[in-house]
ROMINU-33551 format. One record per atom (N, C-alpha, C, O): atom name; residue in one letter; y, z negated, x. Coordinates in steps of 0.02 Angstrom, whole numbers. Last residue first. Example, Ala and Ser with C-alpha at 12.3 -4.5 7.8 and 13.67 -1.06 7.14 Angstrom:
BEGIN
{"N"; "S"; {-112; -354; 642}} {"CA"; "S"; {-53; -357; 684}} {"C"; "S"; {2; -394; 645}} {"O"; "S"; {57; -402; 670}} {"N"; "A"; {-284; -390; 660}} {"CA"; "A"; {-225; -390; 615}} {"C"; "A"; {-165; -390; 660}} {"O"; "A"; {-166; -423; 712}} 
//
This chain:
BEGIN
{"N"; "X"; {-265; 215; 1330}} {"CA"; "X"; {-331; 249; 1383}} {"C"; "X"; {-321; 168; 1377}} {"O"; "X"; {-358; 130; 1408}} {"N"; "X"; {-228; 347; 1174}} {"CA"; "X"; {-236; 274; 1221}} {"C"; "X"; {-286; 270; 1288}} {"O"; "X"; {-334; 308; 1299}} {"N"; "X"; {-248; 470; 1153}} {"CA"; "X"; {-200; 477; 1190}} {"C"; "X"; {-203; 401; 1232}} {"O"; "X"; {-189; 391; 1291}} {"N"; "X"; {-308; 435; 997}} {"CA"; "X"; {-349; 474; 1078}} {"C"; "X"; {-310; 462; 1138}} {"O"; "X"; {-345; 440; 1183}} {"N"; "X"; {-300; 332; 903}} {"CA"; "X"; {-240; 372; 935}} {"C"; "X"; {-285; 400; 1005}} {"O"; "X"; {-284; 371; 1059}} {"N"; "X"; {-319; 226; 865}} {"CA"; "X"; {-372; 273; 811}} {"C"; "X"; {-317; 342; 859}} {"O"; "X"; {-306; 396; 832}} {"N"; "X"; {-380; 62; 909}} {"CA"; "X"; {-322; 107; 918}} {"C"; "X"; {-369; 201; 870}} {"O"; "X"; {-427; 217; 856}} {"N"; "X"; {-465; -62; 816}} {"CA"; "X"; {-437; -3; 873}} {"C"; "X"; {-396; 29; 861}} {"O"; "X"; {-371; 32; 805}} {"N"; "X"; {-470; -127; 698}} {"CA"; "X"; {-425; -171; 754}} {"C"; "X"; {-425; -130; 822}} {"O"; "X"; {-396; -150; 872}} {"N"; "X"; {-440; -55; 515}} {"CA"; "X"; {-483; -39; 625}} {"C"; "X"; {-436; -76; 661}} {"O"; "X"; {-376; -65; 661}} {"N"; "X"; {-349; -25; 445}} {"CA"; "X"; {-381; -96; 440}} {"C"; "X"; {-420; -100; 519}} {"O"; "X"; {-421; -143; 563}} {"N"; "X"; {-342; 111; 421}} {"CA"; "X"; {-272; 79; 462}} {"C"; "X"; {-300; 8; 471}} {"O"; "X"; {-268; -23; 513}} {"N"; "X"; {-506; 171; 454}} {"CA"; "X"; {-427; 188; 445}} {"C"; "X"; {-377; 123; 472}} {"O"; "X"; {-377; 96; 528}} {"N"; "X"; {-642; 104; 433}} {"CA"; "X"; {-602; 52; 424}} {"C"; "X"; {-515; 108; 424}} {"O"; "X"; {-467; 82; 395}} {"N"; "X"; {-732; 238; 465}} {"CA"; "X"; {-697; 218; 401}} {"C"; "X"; {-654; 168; 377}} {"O"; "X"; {-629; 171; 321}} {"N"; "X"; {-765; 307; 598}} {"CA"; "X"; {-740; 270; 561}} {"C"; "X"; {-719; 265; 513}} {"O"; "X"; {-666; 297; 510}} {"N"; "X"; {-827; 421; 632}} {"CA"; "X"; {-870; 391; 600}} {"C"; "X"; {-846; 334; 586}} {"O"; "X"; {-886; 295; 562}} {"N"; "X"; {-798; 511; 744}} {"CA"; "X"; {-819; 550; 702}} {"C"; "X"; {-810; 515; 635}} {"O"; "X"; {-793; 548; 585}} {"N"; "X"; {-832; 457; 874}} {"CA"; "X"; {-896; 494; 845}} {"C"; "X"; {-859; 523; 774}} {"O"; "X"; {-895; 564; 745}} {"N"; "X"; {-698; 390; 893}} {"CA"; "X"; {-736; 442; 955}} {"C"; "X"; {-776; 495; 897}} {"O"; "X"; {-758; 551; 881}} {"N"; "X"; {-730; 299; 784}} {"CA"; "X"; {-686; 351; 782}} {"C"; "X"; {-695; 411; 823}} {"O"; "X"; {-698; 468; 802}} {"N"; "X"; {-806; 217; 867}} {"CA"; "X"; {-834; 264; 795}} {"C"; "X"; {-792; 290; 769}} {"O"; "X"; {-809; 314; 715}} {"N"; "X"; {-726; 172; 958}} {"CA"; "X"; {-795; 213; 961}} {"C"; "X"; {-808; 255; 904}} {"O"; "X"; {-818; 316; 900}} {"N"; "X"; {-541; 159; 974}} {"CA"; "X"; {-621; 140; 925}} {"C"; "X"; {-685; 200; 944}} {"O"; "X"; {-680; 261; 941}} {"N"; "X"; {-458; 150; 1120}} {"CA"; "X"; {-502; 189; 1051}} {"C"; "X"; {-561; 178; 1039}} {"O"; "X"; {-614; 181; 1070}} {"N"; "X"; {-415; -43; 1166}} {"CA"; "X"; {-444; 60; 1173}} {"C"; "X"; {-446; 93; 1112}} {"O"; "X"; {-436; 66; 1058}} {"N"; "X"; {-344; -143; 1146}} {"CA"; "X"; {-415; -145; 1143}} {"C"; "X"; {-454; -68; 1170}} {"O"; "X"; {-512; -55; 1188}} {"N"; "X"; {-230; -101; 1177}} {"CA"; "X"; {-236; -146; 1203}} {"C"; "X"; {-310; -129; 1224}} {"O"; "X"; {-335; -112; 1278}} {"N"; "X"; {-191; -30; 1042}} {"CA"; "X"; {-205; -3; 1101}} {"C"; "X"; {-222; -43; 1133}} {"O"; "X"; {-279; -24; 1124}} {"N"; "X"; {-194; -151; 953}} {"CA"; "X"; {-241; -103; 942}} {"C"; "X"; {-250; -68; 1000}} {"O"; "X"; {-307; -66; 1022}} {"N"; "X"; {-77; -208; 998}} {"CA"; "X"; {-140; -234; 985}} {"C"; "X"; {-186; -191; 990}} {"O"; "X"; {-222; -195; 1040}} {"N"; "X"; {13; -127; 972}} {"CA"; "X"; {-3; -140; 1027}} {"C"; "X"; {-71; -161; 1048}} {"O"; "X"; {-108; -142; 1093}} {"N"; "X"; {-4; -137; 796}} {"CA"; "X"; {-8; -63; 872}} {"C"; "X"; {-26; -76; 936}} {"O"; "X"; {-73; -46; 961}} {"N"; "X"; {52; -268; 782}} {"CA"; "X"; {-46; -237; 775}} {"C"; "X"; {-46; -177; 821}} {"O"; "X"; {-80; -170; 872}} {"N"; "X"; {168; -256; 841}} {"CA"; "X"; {113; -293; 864}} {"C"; "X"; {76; -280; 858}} {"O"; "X"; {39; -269; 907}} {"N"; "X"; {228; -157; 717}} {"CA"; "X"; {240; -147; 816}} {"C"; "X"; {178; -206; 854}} {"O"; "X"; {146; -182; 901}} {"N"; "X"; {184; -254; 625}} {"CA"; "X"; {173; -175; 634}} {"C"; "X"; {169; -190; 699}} {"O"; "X"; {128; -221; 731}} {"N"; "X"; {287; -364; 646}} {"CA"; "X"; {216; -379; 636}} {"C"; "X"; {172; -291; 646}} {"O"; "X"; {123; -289; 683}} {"N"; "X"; {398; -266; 626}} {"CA"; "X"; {394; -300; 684}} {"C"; "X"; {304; -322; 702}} {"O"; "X"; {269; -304; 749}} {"N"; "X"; {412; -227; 486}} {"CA"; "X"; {415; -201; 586}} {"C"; "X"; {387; -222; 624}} {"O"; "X"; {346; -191; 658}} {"N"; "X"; {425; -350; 450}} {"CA"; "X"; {359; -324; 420}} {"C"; "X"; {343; -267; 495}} {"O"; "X"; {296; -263; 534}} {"N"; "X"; {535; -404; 503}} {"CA"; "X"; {474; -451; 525}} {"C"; "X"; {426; -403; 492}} {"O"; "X"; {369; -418; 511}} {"N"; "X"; {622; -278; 538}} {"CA"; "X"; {621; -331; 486}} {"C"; "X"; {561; -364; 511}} {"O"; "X"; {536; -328; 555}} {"N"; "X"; {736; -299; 720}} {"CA"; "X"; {670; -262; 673}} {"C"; "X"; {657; -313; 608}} {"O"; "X"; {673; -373; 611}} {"N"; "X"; {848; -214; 783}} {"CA"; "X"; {841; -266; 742}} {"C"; "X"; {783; -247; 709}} {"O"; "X"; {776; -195; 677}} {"N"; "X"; {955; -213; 914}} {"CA"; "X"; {908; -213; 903}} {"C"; "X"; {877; -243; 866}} {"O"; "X"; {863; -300; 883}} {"N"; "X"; {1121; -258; 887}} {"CA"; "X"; {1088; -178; 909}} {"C"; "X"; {1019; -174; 913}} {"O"; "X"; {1007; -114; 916}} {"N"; "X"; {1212; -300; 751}} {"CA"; "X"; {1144; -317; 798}} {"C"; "X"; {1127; -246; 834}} {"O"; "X"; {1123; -191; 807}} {"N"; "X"; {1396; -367; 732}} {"CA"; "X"; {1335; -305; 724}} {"C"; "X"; {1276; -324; 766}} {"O"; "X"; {1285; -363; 813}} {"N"; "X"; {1431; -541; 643}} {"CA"; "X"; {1430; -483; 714}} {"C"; "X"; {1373; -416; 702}} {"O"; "X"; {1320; -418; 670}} {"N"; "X"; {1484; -678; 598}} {"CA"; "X"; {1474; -615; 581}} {"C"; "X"; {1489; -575; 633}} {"O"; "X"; {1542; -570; 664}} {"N"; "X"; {1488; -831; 555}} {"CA"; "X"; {1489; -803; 633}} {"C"; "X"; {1456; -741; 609}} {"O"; "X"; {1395; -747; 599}} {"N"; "X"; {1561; -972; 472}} {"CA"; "X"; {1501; -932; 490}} {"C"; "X"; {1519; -878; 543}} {"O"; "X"; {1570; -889; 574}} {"N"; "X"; {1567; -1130; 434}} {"CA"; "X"; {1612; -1063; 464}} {"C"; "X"; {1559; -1025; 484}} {"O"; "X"; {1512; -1051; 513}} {"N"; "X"; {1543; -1223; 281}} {"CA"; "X"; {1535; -1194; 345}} {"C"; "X"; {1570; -1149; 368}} {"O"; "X"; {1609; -1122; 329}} {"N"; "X"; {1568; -1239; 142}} {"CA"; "X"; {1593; -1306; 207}} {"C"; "X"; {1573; -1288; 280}} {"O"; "X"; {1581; -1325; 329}} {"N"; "X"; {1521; -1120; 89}} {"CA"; "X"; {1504; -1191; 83}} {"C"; "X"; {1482; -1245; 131}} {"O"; "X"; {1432; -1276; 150}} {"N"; "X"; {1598; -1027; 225}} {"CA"; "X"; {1548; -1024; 162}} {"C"; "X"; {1513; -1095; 148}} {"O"; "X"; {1481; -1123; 192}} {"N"; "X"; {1746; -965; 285}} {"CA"; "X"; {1685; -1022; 264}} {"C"; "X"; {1673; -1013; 226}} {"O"; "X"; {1708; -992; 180}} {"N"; "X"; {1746; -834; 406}} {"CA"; "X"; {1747; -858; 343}} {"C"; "X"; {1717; -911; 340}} {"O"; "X"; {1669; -922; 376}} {"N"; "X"; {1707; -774; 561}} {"CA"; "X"; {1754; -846; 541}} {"C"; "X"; {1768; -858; 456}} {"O"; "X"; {1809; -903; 447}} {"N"; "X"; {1689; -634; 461}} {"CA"; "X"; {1661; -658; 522}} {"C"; "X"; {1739; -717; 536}} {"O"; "X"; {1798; -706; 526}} {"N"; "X"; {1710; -563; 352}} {"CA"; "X"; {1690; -625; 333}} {"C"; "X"; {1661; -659; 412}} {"O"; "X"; {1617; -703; 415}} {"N"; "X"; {1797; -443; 389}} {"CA"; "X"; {1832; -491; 334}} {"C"; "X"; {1780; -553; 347}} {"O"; "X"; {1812; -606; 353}} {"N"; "X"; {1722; -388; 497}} {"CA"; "X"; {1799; -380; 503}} {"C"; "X"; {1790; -450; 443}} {"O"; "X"; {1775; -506; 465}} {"N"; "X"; {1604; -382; 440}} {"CA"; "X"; {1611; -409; 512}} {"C"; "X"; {1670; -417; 511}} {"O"; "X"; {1681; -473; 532}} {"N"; "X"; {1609; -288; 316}} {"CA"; "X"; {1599; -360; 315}} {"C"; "X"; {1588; -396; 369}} {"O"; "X"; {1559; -450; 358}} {"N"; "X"; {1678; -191; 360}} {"CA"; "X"; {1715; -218; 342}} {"C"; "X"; {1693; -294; 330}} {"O"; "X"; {1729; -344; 331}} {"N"; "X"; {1553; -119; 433}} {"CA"; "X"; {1607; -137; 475}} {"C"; "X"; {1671; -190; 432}} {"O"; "X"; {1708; -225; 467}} {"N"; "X"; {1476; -104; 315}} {"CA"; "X"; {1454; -142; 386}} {"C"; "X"; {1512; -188; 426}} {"O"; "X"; {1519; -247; 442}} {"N"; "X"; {1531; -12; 257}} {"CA"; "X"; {1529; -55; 224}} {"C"; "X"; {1516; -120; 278}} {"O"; "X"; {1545; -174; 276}} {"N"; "X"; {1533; 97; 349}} {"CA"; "X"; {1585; 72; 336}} {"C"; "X"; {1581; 18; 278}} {"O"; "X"; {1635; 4; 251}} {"N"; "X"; {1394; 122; 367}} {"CA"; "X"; {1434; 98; 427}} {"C"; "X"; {1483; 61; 409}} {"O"; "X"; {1492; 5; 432}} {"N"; "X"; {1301; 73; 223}} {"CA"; "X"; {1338; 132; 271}} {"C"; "X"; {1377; 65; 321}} {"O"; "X"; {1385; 4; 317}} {"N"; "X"; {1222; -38; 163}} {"CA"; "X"; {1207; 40; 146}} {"C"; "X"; {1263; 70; 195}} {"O"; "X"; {1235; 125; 201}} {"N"; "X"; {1165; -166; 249}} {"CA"; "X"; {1197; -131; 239}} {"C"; "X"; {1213; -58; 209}} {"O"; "X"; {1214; -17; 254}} {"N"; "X"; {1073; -300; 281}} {"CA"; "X"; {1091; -250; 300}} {"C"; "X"; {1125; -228; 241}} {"O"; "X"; {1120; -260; 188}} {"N"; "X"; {1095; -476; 380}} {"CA"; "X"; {1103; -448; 304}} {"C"; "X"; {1118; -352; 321}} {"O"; "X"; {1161; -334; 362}} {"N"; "X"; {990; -597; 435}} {"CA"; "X"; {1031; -548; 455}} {"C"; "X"; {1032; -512; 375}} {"O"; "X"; {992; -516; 329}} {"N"; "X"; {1061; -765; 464}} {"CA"; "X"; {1017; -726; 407}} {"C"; "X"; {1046; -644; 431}} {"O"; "X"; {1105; -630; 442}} {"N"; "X"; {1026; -958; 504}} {"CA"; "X"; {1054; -901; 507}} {"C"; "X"; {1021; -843; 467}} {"O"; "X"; {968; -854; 438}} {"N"; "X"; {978; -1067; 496}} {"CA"; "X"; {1032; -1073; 460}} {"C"; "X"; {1068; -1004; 509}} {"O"; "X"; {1121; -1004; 540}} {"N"; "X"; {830; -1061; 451}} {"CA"; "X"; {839; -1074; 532}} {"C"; "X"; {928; -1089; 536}} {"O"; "X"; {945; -1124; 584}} {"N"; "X"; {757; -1147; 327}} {"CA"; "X"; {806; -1120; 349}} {"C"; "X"; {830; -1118; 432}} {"O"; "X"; {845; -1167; 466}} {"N"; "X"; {598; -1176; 309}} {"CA"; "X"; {683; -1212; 315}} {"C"; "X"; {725; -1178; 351}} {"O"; "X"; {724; -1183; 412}} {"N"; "X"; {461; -1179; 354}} {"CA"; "X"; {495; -1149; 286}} {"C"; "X"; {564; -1160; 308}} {"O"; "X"; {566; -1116; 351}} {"N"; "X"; {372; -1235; 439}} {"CA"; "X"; {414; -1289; 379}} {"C"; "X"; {430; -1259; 322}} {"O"; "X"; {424; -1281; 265}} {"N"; "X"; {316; -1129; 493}} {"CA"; "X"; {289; -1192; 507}} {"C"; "X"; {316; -1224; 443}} {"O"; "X"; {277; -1237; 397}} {"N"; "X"; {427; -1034; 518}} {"CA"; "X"; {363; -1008; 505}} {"C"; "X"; {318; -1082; 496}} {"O"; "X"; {260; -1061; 495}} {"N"; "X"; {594; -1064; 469}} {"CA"; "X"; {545; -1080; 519}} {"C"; "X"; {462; -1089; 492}} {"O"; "X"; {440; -1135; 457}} {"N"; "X"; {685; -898; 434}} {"CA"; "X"; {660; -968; 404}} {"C"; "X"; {586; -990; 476}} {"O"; "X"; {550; -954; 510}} {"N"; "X"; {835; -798; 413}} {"CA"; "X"; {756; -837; 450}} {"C"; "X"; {770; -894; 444}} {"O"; "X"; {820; -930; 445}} {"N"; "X"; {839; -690; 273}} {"CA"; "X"; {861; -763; 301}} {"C"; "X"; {808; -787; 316}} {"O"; "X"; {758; -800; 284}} {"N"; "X"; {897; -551; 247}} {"CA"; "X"; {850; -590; 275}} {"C"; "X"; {869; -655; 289}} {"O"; "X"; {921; -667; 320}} {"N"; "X"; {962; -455; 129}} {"CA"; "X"; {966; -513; 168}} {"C"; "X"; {910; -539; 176}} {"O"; "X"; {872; -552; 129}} {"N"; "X"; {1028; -300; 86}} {"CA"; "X"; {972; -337; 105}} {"C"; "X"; {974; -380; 125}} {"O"; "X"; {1004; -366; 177}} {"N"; "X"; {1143; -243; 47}} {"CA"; "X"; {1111; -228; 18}} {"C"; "X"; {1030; -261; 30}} {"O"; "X"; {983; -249; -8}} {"N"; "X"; {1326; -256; 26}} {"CA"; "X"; {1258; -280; 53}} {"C"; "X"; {1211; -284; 28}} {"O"; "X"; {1210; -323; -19}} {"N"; "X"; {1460; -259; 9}} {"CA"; "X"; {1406; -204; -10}} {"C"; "X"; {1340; -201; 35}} {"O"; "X"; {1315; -156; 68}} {"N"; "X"; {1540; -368; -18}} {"CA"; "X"; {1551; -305; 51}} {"C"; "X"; {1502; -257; 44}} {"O"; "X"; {1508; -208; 80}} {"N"; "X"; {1488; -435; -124}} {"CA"; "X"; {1560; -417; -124}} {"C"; "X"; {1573; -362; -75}} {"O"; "X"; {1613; -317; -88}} {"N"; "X"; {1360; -467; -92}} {"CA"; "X"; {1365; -434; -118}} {"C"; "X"; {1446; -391; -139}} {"O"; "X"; {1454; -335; -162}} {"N"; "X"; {1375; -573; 3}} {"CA"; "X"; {1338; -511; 28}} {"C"; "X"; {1382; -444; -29}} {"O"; "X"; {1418; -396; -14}} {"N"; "X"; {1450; -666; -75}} {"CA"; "X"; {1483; -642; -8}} {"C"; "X"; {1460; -563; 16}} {"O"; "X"; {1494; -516; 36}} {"N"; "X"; {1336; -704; -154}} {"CA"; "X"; {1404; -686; -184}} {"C"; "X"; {1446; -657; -117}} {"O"; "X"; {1478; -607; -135}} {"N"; "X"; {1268; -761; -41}} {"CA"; "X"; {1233; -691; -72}} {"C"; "X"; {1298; -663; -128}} {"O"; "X"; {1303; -603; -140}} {"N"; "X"; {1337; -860; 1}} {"CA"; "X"; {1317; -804; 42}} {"C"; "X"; {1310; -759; 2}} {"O"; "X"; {1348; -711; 6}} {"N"; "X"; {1331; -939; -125}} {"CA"; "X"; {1415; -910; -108}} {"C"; "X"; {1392; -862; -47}} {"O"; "X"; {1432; -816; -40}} {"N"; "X"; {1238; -903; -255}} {"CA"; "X"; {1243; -940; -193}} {"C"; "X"; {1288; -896; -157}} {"O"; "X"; {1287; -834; -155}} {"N"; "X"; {1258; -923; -431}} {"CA"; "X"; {1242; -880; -375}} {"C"; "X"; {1264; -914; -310}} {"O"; "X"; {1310; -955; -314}} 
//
């Protein structure tokens, strides 16, 4: 087992992301890891922030704005979509593409 994810799992970590560069693949050599409660959170910032992890020192801190890349890619198509307006054939009545429609399906967009 790999001494991060042996690490994650000792403080009660329950998700790890590890960014990777969209082009190569390779490790950006950082990873955000979530958490089932506060207080599991808080102890693995307290105990493994300056820990080394195979020959490294690592750097553990809370995030205040954090989206998973599936979020995130979401929050874009949305925008996206408003961007463009409301779909016509939604107007009418008469779309069927649903969440696949590169319009906005939200009346409220102008």
């Amino acid at each position: 087992m790999h001494s991060l994810q042996a690490s994650v799992i000792i403080w009660g970590g329950v998700d790890v992301n590890l960014v990777r560069d969209k082009s190569t693949g390779k490790s950006k050599g950082f990873a955000f890891l979530a958490y089932e409660d506060q207080r599991s959170t808080n102890l693995a910032v307290d105990n493994l922030n300056g820990a080394q992890i195979l020959g490294r020192i690592i750097r553990v801190d809370h995030v205040n704005k954090y989206k998973m890349e599936e979020e995130a890619d979401e929050e874009t198509e949305r925008q996206k979509r408003e961007a463009r307006g409301v779909c016509p054939a939604f107007r009418r009545g008469e779309c069927t593409r649903e969440a696949s429609c590169k319009f906005s399906h939200d009346e409220q967009v102008r």
